[in-house]
C-alpha positions as CSV (number, residue, x, y, z in Angstrom):
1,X,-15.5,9.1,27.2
2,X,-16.8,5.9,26.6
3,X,-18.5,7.1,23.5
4,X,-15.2,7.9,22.2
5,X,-14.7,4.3,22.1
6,X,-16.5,3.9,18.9
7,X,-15.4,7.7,17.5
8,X,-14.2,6.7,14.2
9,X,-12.7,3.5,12.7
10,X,-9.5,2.9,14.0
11,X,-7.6,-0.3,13.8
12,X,-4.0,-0.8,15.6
13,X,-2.4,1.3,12.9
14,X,-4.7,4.4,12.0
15,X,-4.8,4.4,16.1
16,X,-1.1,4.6,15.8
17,X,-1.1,7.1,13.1
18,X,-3.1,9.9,14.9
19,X,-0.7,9.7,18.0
20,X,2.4,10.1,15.6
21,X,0.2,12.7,14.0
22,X,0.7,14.5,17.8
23,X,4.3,13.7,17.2
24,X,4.6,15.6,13.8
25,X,3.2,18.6,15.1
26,X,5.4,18.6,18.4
27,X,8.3,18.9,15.7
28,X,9.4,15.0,16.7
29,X,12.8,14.0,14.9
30,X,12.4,10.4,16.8
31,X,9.0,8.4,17.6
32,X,9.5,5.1,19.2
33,X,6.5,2.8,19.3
34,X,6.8,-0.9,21.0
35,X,4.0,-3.5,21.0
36,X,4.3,-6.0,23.8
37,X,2.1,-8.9,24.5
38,X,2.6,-11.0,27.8
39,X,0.6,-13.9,27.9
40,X,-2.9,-12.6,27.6
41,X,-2.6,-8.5,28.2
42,X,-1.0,-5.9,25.6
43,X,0.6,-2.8,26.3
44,X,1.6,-0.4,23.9
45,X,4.0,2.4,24.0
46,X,4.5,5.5,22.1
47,X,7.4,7.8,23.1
48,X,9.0,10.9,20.9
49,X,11.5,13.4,21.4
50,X,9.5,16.4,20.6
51,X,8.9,19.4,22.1
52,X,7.1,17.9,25.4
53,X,3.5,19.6,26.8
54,X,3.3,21.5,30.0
55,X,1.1,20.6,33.0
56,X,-1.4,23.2,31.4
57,X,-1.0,22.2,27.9
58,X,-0.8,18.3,29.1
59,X,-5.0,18.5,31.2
60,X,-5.7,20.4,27.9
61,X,-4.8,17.9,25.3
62,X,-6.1,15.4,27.7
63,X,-9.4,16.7,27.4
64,X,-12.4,15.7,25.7
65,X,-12.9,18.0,22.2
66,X,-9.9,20.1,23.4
67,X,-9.9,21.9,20.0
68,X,-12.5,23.6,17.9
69,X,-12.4,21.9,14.4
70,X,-13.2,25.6,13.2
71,X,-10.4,27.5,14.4
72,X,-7.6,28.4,11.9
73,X,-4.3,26.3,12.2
74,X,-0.9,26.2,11.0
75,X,-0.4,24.4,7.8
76,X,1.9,21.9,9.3
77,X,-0.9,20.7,11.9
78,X,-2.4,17.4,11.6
79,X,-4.8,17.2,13.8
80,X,-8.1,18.3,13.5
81,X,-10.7,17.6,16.4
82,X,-9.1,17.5,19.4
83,X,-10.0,14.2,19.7
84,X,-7.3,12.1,17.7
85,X,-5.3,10.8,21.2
86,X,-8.3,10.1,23.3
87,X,-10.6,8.5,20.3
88,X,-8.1,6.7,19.5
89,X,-6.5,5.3,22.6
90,X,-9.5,4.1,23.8
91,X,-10.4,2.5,20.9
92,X,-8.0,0.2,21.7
93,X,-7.3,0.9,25.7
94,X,-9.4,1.1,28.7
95,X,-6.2,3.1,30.4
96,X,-4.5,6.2,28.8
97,X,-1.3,7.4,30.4
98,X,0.6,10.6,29.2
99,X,3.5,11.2,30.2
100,X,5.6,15.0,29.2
101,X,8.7,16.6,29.6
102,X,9.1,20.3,28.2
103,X,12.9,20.7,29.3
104,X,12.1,23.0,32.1
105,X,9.4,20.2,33.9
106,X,7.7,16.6,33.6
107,X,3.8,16.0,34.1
108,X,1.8,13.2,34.0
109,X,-2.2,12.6,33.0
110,X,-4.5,9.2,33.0
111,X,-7.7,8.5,32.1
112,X,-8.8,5.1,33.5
113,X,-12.1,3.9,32.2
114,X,-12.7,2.0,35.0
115,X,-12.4,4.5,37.4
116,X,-13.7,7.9,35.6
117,X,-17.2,8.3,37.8
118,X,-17.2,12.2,38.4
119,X,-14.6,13.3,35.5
120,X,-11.9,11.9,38.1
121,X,-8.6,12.4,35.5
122,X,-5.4,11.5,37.9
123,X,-2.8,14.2,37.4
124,X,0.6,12.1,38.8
125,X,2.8,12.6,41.1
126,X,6.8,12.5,40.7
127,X,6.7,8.9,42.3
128,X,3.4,8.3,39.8
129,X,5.8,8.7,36.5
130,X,8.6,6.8,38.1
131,X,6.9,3.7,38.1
132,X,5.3,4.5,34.8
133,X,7.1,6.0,32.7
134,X,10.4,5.0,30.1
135,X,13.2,6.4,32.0
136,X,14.2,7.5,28.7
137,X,11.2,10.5,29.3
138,X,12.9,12.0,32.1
139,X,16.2,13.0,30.6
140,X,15.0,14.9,27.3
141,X,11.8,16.8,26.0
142,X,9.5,14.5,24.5
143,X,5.9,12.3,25.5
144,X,5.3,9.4,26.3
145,X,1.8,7.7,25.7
146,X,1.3,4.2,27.3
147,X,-2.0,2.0,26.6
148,X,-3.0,-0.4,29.2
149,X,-5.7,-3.0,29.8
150,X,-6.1,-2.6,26.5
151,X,-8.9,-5.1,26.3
152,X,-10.4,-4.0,22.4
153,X,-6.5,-5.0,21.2
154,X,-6.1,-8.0,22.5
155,X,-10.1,-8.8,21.6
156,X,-11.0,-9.8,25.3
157,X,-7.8,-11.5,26.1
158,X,-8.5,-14.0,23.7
159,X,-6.0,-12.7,21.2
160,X,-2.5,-14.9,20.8
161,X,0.8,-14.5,20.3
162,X,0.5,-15.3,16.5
163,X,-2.5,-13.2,15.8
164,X,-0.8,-10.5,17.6
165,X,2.3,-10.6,15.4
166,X,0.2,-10.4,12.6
167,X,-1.2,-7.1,13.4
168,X,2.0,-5.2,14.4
169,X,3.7,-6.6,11.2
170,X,0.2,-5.4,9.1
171,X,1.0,-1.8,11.5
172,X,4.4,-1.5,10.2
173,X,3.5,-1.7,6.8
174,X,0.2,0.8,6.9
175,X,2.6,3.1,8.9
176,X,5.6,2.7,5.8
177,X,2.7,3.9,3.7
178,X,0.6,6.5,5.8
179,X,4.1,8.8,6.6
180,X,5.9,7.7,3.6
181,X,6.5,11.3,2.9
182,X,7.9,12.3,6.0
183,X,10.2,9.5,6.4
184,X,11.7,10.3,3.5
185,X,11.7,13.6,4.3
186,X,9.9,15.2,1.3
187,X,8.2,17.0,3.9
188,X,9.7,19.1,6.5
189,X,13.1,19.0,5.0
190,X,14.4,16.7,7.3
191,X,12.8,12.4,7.5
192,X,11.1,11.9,10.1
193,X,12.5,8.1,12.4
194,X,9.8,5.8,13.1
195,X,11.0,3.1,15.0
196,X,8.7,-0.3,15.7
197,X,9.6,-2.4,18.6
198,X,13.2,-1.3,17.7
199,X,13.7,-1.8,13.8
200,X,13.1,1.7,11.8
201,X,10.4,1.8,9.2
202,X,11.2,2.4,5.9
203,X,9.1,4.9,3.5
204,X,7.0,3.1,1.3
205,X,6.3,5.1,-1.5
206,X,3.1,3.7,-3.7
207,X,3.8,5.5,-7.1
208,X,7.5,3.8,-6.9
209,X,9.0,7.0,-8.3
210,X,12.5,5.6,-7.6
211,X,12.0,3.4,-10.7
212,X,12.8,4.5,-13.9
213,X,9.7,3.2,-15.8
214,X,7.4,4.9,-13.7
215,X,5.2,7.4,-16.0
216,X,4.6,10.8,-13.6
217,X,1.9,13.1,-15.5
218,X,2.2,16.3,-15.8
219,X,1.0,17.9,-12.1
220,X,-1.4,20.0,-11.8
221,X,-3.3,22.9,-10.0
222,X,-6.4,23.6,-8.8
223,X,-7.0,27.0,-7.7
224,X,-10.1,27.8,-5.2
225,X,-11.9,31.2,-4.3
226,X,-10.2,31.5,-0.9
227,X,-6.7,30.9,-2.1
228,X,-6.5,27.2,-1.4
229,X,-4.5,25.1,-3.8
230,X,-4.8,21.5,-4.6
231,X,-2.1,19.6,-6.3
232,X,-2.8,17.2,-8.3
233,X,-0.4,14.4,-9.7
234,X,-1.1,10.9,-11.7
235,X,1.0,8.0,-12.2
236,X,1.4,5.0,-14.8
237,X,3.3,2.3,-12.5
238,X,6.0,-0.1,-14.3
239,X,4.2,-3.0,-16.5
240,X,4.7,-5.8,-14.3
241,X,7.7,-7.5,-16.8
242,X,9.8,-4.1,-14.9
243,X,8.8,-5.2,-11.4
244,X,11.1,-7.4,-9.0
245,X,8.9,-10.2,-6.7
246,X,9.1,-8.3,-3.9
247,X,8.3,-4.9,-5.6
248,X,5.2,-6.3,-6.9
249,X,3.9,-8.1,-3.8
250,X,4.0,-4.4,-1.9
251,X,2.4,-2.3,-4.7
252,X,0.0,-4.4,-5.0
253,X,-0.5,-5.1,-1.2
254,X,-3.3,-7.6,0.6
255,X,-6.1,-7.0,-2.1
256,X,-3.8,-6.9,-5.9
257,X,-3.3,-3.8,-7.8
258,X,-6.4,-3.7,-9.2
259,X,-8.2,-2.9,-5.8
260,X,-5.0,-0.1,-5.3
261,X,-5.3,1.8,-8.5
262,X,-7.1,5.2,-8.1
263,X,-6.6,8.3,-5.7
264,X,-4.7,8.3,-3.4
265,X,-5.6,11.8,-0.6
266,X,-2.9,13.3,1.0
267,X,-3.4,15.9,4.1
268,X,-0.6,18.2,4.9
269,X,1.7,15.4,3.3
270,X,-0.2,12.8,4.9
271,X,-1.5,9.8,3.1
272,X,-5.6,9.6,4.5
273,X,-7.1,7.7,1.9
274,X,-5.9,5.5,-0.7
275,X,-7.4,3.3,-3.7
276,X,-10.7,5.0,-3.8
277,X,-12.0,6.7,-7.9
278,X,-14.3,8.5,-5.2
279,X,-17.1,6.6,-7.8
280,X,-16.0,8.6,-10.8
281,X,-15.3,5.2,-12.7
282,X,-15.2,1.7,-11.7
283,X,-12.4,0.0,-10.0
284,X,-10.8,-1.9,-13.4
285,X,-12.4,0.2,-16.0
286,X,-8.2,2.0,-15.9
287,X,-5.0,0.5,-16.0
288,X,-4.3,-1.5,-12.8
289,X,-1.0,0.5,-12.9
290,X,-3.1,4.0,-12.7
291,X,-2.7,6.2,-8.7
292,X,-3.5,9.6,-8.7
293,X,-2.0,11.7,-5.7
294,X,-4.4,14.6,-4.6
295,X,-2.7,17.1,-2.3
296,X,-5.0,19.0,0.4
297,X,-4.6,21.5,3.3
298,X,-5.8,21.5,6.6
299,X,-7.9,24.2,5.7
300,X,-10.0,22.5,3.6
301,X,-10.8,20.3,6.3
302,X,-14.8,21.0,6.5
303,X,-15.1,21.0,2.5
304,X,-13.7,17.9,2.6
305,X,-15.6,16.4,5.3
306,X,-12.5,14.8,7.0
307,X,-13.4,12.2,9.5
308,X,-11.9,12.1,13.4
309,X,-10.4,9.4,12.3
310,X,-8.4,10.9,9.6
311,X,-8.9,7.7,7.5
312,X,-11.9,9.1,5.4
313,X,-13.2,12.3,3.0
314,X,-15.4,13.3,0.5
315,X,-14.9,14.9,-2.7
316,X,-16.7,18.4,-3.0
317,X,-18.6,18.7,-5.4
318,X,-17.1,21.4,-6.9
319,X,-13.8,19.0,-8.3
320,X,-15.7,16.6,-9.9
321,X,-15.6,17.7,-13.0
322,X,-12.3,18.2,-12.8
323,X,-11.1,15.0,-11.5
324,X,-13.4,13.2,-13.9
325,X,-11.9,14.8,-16.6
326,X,-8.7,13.7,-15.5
327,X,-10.0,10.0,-15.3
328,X,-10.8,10.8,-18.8
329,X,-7.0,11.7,-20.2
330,X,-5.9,8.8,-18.4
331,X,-8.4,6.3,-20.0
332,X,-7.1,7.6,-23.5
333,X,-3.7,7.6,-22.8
334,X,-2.2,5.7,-20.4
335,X,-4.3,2.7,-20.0
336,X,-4.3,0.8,-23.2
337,X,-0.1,1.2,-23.1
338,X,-0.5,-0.7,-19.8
339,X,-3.2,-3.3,-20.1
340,X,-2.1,-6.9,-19.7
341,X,-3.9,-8.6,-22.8
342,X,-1.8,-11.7,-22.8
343,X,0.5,-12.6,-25.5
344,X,1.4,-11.6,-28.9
345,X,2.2,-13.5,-32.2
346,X,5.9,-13.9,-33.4
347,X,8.2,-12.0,-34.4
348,X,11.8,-12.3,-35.6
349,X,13.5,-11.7,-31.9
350,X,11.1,-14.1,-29.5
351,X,8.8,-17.5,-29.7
352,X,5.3,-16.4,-29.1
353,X,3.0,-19.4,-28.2
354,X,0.8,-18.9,-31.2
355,X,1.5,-18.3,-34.7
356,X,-0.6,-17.0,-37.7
357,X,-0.6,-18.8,-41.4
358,X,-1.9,-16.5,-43.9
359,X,-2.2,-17.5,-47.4
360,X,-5.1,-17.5,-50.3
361,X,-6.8,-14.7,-48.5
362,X,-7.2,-17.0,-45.9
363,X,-5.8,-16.6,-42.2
364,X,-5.2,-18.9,-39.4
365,X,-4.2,-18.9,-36.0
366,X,-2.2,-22.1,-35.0
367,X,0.3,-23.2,-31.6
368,X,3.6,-22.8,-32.3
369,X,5.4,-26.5,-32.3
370,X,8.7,-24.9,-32.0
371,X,7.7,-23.5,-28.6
372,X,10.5,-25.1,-26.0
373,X,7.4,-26.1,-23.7
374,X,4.8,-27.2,-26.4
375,X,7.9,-29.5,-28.1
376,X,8.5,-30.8,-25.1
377,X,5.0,-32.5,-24.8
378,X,5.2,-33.4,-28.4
379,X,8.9,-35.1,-28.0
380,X,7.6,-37.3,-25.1
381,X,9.4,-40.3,-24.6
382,X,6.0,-42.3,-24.4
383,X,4.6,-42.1,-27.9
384,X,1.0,-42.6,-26.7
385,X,1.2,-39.4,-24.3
386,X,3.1,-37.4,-27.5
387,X,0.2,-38.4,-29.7
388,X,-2.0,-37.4,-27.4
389,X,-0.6,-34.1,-26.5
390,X,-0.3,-33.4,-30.3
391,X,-3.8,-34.0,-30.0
392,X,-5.2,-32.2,-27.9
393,X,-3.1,-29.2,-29.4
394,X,-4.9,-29.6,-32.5
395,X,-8.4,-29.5,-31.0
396,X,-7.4,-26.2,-29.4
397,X,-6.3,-25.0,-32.7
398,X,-9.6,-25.8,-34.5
399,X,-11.8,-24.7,-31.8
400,X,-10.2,-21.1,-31.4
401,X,-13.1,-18.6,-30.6
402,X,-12.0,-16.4,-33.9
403,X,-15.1,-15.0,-34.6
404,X,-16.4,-14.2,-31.0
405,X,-12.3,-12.9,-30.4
406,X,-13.4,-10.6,-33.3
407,X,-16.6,-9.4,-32.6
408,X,-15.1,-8.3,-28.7
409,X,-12.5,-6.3,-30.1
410,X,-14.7,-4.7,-32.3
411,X,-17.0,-3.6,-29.6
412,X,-16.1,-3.5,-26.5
413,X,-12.0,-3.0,-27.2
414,X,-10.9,-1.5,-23.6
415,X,-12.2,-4.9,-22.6
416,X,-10.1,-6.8,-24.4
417,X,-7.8,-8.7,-21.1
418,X,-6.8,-12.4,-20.1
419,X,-7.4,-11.1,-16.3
420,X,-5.3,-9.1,-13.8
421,X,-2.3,-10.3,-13.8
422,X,-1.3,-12.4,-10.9
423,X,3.0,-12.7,-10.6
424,X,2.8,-15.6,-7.9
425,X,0.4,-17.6,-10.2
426,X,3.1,-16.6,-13.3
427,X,6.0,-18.4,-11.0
428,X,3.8,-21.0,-10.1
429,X,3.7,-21.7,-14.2
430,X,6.8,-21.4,-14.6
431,X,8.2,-23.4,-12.0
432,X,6.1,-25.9,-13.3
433,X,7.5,-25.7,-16.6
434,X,11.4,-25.6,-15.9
435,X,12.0,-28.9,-15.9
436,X,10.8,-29.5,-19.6
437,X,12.0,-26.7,-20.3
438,X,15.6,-27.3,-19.2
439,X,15.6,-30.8,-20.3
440,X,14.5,-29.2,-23.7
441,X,17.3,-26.7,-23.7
442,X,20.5,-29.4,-22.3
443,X,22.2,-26.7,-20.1
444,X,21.5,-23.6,-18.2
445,X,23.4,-21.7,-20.0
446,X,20.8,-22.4,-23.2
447,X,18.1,-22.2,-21.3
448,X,18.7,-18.4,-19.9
449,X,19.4,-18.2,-23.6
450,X,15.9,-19.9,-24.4
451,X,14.1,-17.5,-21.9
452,X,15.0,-14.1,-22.9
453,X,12.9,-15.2,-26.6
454,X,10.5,-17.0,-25.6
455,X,7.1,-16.0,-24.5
456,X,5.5,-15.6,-21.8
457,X,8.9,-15.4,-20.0
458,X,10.6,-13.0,-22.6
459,X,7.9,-10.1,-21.6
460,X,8.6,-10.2,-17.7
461,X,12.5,-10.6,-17.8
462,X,13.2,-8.7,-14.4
463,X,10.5,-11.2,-12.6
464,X,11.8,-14.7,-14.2
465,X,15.2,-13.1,-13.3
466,X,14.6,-12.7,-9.4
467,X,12.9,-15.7,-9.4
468,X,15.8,-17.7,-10.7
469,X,18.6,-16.1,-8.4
470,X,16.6,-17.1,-5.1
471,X,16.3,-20.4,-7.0
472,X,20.5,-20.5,-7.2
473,X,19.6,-20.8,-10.6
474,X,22.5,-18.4,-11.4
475,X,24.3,-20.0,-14.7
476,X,20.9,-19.6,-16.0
477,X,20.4,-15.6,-15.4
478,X,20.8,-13.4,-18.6
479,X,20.4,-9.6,-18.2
């Protein structure tokens, strides 16, 4: 038991995620978690309204390995081990306390760390669950687990109140994303509730289907031997220019889109492992936009080699060729449609930043004056910082890297990228540049005008919009 402790590699939210696994398959409509911290001890409480364990079933499921990862199981069934609420309760808890009403009976089990010389598991008395358990428990089926001394959570006891916040709002958000299917109910038929200290978690759904610019491939199949199928589905997310602020800050979550592009595993309709090319290509070498979703049984558990904590697998063998020929189709055609490479040159509707002079068989690239931004510099009131502006515009003019521009495209093409591209350090920019650019345009009425055709503002419209409501920027806002 105190092995189990180190089962796996659960944090507070994959912990959290293999009780509500317990929930799913107790046909929960409800799960009710709360995360309290009192000066320098956690609790933590997970109740549902489910279909509740008997006294028999309850010492089972309370028992080490209480399920053999062999036996056949209904599809629906996320667990796996028989280990999921004691591996990872106590990687978190020193005291497990379950608490179970069928309808017809309540029961009580703990497991106390402390106090487990000789196997001693306290089965509780009626008084026992009074003083323990959410009243809630005793006037409906459902379970109640409750974590206590939970010394790994709280790190010791040396964990505070802001630290602590941080994790249950980073629990909320990994929860939005691990049951995003079942709370939107694209799994049982009905959306599963998740609430977290009282406020419901909404589905967060990584391929943000609900937007119209979303590219879904054509899904696939793949057939095995023993009747097994795996679905198989890829996505092109919006270009960035499509995607509100706060859109883009979630699809592209702590670590950017680039480091969230690839597959993303479901089990049973359960997210298990996301951003991973299981090293079929490099992270970057596709579109950052590019998430595949794989869809796998139960069954396929062992080919899989599915971890206890649920939070890891490996590809068999056998669908790599596949899958890598999928990466393939999606290098040649949906990457290079979704590559930020940086500007373009002009054209009749917009004011691009450079422009091109051809003439005498001769071509050049040069900054384009009329730019609002780049005239402002020029127009300076102080004739010594206009001159020098104009410049330095000219040394970046005759110093432009033509030939080594050339010789990249010509080699190494899918290269070709001014970086990831990063929407706060875009804002940043432009905040930077609206008061030229307003003084350059008189009113804010002409300067929506002046934003819709010029670049680099023209090519993310929807971002430079948001930005400007939550500015109050309104007269300026032009759909």
């Amino acid at each position: 038991m105190m092995s189990a402790r180190s089962f796996g590699n659960y944090d507070l939210p994959s912990a959290l995620a293999d009780l509500i696994d317990n929930s799913i398959k107790a046909r929960a409509h409800n799960v009710y978690v709360t995360c309290v911290r009192s000066d320098t001890s956690v609790e933590v409480r997970i109740r549902d309204d489910g279909e509740g364990m008997s006294a028999s079933e309850l010492s089972a499921a309370m028992r080490p390995a209480s399920a053999n990862p062999e036996h056949e199981r209904s599809p629906d069934d996320l667990g796996r081990f028989g280990w999921g609420l004691k591996s990872a309760s106590f990687s978190q808890c020193r005291r497990l306390t379950v608490v179970s009403n069928t309808g017809e009976g309540i029961s009580g089990a703990e497991w106390d760390l402390d106090r487990i010389e000789g196997w001693s598991m306290a089965l509780l008395e009626q008084d026992d669950l009074a003083d323990v358990a959410d009243p809630l428990i005793f006037s409906a089926p459902g379970t109640e687990v409750i974590w206590r001394h939970c010394d790994r959570l709280s790190e010791g006891g040396t964990l505070n109140s802001e630290a602590f916040n941080a994790l249950v709002v980073h629990a909320r958000a990994r929860l939005s994303l691990l049951f995003h299917r079942f709370l939107a109910g694209d799994v049982r038929g009905r959306s599963l509730k998740i609430l977290l200290n009282g406020q419901s978690i909404a589905p967060f759904d990584p391929f943000h289907r609900e937007n119209n610019a979303t590219q879904a491939l054509s899904p696939e199949e793949v057939h095995l031997p023993d009747g097994s199928v795996i679905g198989i589905h890829g996505y092109v997310l919006p270009h960035f220019s499509k995607l509100a602020l706060s859109d883009y800050d979630r699809l592209g979550g702590e670590e950017g889109f680039l480091r969230n592009q690839g597959f993303y595993v479901y089990r049973a309709g359960r997210l298990i492992i996301n951003g991973t090319w299981f090293r079929l290509v490099r992270h970057g070498e596709l579109s950052q936009l590019v998430r595949v979703a794989i869809d796998i049984p139960n069954s396929l558990d062992a080919m899989w080699k599915i971890t206890v904590d649920k939070a890891d697998a490996q590809l068999p063998s056998l669908l790599r060729d596949r899958l890598r020929a999928l990466v393939a189709g999606l290098r040649r055609g949906s990457a290079e449609a979704f590559r930020s490479r940086g500007g373009r040159l002009s054209s009749k509707s917009s004011v691009a930043v450079w422009s091109k002079y051809a003439r005498g068989g001769r071509i050049r690239y040069y900054v384009n004056r009329d730019h609002p931004l780049v005239a402002s510099l020029l127009q300076n009131p102080d004739a010594e910082r206009g001159r020098a502006a104009a410049a330095a515009i000219t040394l970046i003019e005759q110093q432009f890297p033509a030939v080594t521009i050339g010789e990249d495209v010509v080699s190494t093409p899918d290269a070709m990228s001014q970086g990831e591209f990063d929407a706060r350090a875009f804002l940043e920019t432009f905040d930077a540049a609206l008061p030229a650019l307003l003084s350059q345009a008189g009113t804010m009425k002409k300067l929506g005008e002046a934003l819709v055709v010029t670049e680099p503002w023209s090519a993310h419209g929807a971002l430079v919009r948001d930005h400007l409501r939550k500015k109050g920027w309104t007269d300026a806002v032009r759909e």
